[in-house]
N, CA, C and O atoms as a GROMACS GRO file, in nm:
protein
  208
    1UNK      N    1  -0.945   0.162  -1.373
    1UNK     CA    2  -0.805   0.185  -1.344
    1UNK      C    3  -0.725   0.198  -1.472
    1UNK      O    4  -0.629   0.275  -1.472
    2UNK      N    5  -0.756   0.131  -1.578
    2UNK     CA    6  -0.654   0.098  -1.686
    2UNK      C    7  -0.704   0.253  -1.785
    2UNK      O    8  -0.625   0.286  -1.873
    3UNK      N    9  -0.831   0.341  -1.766
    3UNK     CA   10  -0.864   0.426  -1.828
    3UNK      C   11  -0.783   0.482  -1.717
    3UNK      O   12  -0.663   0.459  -1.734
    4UNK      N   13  -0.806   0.540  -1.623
    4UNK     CA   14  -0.792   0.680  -1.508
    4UNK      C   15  -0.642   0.695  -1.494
    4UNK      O   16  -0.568   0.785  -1.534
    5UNK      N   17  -0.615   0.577  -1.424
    5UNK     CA   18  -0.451   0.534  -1.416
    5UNK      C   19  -0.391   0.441  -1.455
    5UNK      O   20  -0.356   0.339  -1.395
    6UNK      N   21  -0.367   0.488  -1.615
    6UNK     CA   22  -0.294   0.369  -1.675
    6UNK      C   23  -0.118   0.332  -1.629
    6UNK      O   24  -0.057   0.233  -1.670
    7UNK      N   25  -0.054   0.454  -1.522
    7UNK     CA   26   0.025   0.417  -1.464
    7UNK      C   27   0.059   0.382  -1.304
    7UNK      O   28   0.148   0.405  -1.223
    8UNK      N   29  -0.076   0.308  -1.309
    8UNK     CA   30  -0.025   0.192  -1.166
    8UNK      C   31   0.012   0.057  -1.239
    8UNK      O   32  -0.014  -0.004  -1.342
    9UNK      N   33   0.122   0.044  -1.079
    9UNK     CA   34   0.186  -0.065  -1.138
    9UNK      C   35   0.087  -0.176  -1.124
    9UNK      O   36   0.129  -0.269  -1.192
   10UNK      N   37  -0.048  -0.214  -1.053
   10UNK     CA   38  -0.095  -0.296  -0.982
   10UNK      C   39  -0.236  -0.319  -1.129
   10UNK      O   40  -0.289  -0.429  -1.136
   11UNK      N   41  -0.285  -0.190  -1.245
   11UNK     CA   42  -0.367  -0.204  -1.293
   11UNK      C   43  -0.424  -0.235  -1.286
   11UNK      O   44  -0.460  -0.296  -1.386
   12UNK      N   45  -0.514  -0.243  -1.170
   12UNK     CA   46  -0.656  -0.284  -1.110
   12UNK      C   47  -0.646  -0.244  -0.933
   12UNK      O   48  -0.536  -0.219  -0.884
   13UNK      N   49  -0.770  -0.242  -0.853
   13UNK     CA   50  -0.778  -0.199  -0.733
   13UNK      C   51  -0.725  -0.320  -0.641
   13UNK      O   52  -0.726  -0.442  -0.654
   14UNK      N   53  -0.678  -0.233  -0.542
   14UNK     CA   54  -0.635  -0.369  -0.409
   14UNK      C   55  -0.758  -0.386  -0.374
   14UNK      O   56  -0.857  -0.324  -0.411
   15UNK      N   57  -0.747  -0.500  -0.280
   15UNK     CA   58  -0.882  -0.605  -0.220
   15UNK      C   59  -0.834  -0.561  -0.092
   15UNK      O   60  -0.712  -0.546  -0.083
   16UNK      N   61  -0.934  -0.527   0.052
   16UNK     CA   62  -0.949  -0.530   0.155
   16UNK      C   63  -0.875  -0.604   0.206
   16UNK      O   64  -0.805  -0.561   0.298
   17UNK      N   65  -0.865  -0.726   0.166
   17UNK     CA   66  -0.802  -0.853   0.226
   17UNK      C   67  -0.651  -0.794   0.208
   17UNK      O   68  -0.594  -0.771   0.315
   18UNK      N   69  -0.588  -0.769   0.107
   18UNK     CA   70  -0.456  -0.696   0.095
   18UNK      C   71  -0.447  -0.603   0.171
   18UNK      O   72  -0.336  -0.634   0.215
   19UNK      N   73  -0.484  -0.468   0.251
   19UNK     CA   74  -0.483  -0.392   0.347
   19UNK      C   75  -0.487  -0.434   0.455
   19UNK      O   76  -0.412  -0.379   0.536
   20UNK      N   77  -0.582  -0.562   0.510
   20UNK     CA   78  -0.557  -0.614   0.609
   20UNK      C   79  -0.413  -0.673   0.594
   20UNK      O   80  -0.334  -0.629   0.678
   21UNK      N   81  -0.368  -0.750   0.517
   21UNK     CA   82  -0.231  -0.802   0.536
   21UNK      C   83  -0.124  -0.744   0.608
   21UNK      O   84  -0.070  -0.794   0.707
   22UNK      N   85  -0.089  -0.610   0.540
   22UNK     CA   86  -0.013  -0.544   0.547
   22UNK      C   87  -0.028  -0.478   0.716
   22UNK      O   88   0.059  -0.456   0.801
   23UNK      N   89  -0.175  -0.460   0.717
   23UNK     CA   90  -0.213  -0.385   0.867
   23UNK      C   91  -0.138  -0.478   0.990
   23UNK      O   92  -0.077  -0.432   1.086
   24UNK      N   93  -0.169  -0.662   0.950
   24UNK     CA   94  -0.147  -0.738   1.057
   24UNK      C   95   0.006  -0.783   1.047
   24UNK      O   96   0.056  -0.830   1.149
   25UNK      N   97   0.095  -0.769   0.916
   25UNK     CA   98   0.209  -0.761   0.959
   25UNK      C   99   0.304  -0.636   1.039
   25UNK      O  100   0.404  -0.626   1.109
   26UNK      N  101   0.189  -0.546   0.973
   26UNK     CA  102   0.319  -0.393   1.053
   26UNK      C  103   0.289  -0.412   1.201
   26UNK      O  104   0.355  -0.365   1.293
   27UNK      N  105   0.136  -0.517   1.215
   27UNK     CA  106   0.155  -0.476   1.408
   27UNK      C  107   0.192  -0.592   1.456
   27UNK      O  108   0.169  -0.610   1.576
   28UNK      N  109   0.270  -0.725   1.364
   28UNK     CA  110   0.343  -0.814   1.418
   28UNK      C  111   0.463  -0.800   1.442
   28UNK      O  112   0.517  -0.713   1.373
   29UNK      N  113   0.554  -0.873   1.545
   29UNK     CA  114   0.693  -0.858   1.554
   29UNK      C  115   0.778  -0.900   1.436
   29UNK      O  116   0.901  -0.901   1.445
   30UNK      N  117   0.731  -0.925   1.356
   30UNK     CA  118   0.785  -0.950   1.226
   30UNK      C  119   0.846  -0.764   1.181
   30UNK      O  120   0.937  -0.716   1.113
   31UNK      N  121   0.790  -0.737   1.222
   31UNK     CA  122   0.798  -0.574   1.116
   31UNK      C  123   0.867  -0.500   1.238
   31UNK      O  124   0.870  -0.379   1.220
   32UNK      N  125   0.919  -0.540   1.348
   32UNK     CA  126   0.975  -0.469   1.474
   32UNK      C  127   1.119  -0.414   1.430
   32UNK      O  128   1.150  -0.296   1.451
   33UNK      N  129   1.214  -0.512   1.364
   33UNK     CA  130   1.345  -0.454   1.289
   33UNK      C  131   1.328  -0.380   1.173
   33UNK      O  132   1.364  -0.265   1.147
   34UNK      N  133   1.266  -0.466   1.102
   34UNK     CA  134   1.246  -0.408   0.955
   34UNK      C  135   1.189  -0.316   0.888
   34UNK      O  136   1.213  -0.276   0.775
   35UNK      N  137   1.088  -0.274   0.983
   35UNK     CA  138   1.009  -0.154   0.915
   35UNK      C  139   1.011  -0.048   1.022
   35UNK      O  140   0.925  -0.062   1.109
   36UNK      N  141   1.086   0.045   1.032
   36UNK     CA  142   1.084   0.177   1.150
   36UNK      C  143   1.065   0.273   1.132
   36UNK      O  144   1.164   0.309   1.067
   37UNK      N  145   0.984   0.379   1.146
   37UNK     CA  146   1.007   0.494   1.157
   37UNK      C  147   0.985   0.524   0.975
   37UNK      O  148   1.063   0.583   0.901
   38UNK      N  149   0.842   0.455   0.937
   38UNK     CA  150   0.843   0.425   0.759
   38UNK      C  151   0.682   0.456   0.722
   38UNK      O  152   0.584   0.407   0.777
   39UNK      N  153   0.686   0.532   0.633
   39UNK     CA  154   0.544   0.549   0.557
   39UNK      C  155   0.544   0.465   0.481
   39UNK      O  156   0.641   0.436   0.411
   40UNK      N  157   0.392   0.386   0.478
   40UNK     CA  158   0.354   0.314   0.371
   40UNK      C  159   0.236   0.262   0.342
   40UNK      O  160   0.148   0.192   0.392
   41UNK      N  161   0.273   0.343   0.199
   41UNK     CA  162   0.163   0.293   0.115
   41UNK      C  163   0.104   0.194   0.059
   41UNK      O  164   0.158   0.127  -0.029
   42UNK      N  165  -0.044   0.169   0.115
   42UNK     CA  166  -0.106   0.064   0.045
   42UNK      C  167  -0.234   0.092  -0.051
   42UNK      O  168  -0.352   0.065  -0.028
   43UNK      N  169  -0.184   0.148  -0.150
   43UNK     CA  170  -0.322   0.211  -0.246
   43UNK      C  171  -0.293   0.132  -0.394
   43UNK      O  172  -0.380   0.154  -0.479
   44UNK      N  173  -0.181   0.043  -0.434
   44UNK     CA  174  -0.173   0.025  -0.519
   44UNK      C  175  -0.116   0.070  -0.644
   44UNK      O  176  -0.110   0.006  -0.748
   45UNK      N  177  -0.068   0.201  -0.620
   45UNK     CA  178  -0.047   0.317  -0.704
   45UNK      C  179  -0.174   0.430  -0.730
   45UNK      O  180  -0.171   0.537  -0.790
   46UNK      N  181  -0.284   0.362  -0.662
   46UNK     CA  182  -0.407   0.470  -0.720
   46UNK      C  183  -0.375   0.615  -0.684
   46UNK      O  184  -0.420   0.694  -0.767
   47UNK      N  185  -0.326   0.655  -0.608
   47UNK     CA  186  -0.285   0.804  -0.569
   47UNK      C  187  -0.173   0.864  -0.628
   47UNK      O  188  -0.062   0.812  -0.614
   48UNK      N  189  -0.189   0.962  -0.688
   48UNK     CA  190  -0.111   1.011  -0.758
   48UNK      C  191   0.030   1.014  -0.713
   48UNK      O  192   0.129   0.952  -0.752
   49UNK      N  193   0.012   1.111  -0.614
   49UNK     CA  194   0.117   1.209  -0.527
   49UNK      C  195   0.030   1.220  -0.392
   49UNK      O  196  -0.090   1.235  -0.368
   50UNK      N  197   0.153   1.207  -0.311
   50UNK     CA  198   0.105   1.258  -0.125
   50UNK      C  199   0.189   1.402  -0.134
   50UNK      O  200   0.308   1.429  -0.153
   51UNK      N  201   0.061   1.487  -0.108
   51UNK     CA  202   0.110   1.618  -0.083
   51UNK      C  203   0.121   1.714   0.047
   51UNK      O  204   0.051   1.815   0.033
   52UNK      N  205   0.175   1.708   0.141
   52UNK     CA  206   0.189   1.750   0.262
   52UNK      C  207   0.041   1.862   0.300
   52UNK      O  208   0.030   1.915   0.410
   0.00000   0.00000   0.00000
């Protein structure tokens, strides 16, 4: 990461366990107000650009 993409903010790879997080809050009612109608990314910064 620190060779390929020295501009993520995260400088090193997410852990599985972090994707799950995120997976089990967006499908809790926790995320029912707060997150709507929202793309999001969980790569860490590893992806450059999302290109349609």
């Amino acid at each position: 990461m620190r060779l390929h993409r020295p501009q993520s903010l995260l400088r090193r790879l997410i852990e599985p366990k972090q994707i799950a997080n995120i997976v089990a809050y967006l499908a809790s009612a926790l995320a029912l107000a707060t997150t709507t109608r929202a793309a999001v990314r969980v790569d860490g910064g590893y992806i450059y650009a999302i290109l349609p």
